[in-house]
C-alpha positions in Angstrom: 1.4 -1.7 9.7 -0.1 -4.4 7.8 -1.2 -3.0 5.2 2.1 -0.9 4.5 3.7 -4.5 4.6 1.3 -6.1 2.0 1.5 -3.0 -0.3 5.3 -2.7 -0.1 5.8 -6.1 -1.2 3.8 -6.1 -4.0 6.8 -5.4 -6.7 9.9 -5.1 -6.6 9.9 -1.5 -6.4 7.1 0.3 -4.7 7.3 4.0 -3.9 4.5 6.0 -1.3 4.2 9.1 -2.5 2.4 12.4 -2.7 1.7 13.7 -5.6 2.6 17.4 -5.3 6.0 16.5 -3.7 9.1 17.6 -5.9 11.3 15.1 -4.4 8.6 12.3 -4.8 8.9 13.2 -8.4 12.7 13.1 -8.5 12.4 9.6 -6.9 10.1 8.4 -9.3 12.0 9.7 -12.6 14.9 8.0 -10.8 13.7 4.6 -11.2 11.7 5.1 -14.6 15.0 6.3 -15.8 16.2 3.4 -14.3 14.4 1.0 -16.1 11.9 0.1 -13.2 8.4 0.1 -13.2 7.1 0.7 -9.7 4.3 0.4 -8.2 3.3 3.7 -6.9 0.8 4.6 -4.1 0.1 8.1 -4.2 -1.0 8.7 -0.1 -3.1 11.5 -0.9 -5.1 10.3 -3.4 -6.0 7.1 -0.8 -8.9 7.0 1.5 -6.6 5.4 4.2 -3.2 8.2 3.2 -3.0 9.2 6.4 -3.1 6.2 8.2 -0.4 4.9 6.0 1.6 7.9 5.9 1.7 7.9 9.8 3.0 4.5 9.7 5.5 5.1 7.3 6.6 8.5 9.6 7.0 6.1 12.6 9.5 3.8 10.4 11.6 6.4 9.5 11.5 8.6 11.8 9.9 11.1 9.9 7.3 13.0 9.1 6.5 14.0 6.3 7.7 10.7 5.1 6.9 10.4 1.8 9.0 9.6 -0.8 9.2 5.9 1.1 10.8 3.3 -1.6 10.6 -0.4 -0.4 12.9 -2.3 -2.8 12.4 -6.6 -2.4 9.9 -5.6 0.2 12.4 -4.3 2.5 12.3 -0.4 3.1 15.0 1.3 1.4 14.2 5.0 2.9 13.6 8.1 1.6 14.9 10.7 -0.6 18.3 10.8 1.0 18.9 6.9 1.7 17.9 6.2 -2.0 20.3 8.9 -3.7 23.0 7.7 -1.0 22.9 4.0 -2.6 22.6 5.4 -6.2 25.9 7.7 -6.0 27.9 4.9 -4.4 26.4 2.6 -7.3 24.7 0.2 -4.8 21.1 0.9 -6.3 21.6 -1.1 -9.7 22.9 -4.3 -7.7 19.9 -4.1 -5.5 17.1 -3.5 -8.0 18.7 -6.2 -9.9 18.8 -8.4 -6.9 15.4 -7.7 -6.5 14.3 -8.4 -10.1 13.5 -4.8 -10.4 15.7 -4.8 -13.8 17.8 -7.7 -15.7 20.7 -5.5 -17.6 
């Protein structure tokens, strides 16, 4: 749980993925197209993926969890909780808010 803390407030944005996920993907392009530069932790490409992604699957009650996006350091969700705050155009307020992006 620690370490998912430290990593996820790191940026602004950070993102636990895997890389062969589509709907990582989608959540990635999202924020690039965004503007934002996250950081992105690729769980299966990390010696300790597993242990993280378990954590992450307890927090949102989930498995498999990944996409995860932290935004400020507090955990957003996944897929569905991030396109839920983008189509009612609360995404933009909270990246800014975060210092994600500035326009």
């Amino acid at each position: 749980m620690d370490r998912v803390s430290k990593l996820a407030s790191d940026r602004a944005v950070v993102i636990f993925s895997v890389s062969s996920c589509c709907m990582c993907h989608t959540v990635k392009r999202l924020f690039c197209d965004l503007g934002v530069n996250p950081a992105i932790h690729e769980l299966d490409h990390d010696p300790r993926g597993k242990d993280i992604e378990r954590v992450l699957a307890r927090m949102i009650g989930r498995n498999p969890p990944a996409p995860v996006v932290f935004i400020g350091g507090r955990l957003v969700g996944p897929t569905d909780q991030v396109m839920s705050l983008h189509l009612g155009g609360k995404l933009v307020p909270l990246l800014k808010e975060a210092g994600a992006i500035w326009l």
